[in-house]
C-alpha positions in Angstrom: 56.7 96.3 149.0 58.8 94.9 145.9 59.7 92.0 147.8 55.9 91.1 148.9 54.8 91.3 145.2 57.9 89.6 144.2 56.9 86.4 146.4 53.2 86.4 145.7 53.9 86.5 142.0 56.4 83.5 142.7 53.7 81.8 145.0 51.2 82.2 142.2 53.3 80.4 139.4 54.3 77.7 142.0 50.6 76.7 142.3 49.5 77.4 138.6 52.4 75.0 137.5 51.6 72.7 140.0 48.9 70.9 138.3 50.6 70.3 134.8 53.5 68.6 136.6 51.2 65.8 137.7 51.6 63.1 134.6 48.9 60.7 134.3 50.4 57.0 133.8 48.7 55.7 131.0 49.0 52.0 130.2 50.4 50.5 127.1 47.0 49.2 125.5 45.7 52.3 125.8 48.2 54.3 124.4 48.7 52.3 121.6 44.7 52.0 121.3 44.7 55.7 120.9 48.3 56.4 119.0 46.4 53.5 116.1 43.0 55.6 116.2 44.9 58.5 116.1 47.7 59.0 114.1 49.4 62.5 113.8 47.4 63.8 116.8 49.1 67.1 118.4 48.7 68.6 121.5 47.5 65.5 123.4 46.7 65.9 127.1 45.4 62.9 129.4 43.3 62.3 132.4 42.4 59.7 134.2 39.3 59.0 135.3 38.1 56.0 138.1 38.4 53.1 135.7 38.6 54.8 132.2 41.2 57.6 130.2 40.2 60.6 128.9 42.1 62.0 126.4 42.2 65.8 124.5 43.9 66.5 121.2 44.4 68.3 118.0 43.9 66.5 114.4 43.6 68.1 111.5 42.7 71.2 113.0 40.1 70.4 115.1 40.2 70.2 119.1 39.1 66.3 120.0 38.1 64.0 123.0 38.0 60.3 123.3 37.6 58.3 126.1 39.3 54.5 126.4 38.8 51.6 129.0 41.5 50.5 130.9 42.2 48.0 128.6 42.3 50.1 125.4 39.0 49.7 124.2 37.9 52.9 122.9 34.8 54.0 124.1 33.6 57.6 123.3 34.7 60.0 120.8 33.6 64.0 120.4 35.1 66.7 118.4 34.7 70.3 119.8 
């Protein structure tokens, strides 16, 4: 009985880590685009999206989201 626990606990954490481990490649306009708009942001997690990056952050305290072409053009900021 341990041993069936044991491995679907271990099966679980496989799959929840499983999706963090997949880095989004963002190009070098755009993360320079968002690292000038955005100095001192914390906590910064990307996404890509069919031709445009989303982006989520903490600045000063508050949880953030911008979006950025391709080409580093920013193109939509909200603050939660």
């Amino acid at each position: 009985m341990k041993k069936l626990v044991f491995s679907t606990l271990f099966a679980f954490a496989l799959f929840a880590c499983d999706e963090s481990a997949e880095a989004v490649e963002v190009p070098a306009a755009v993360q320079s685009a968002f690292e000038s708009a955005y100095p001192g942001a914390t906590d910064v997690e990307w996404e890509e999206e069919d031709d445009h990056y989303e982006v989520e952050f903490d600045m000063n305290g508050e949880e953030m989201e911008a979006e950025f072409s391709s080409t580093g053009e920013e193109m939509m900021m909200d603050e939660d």
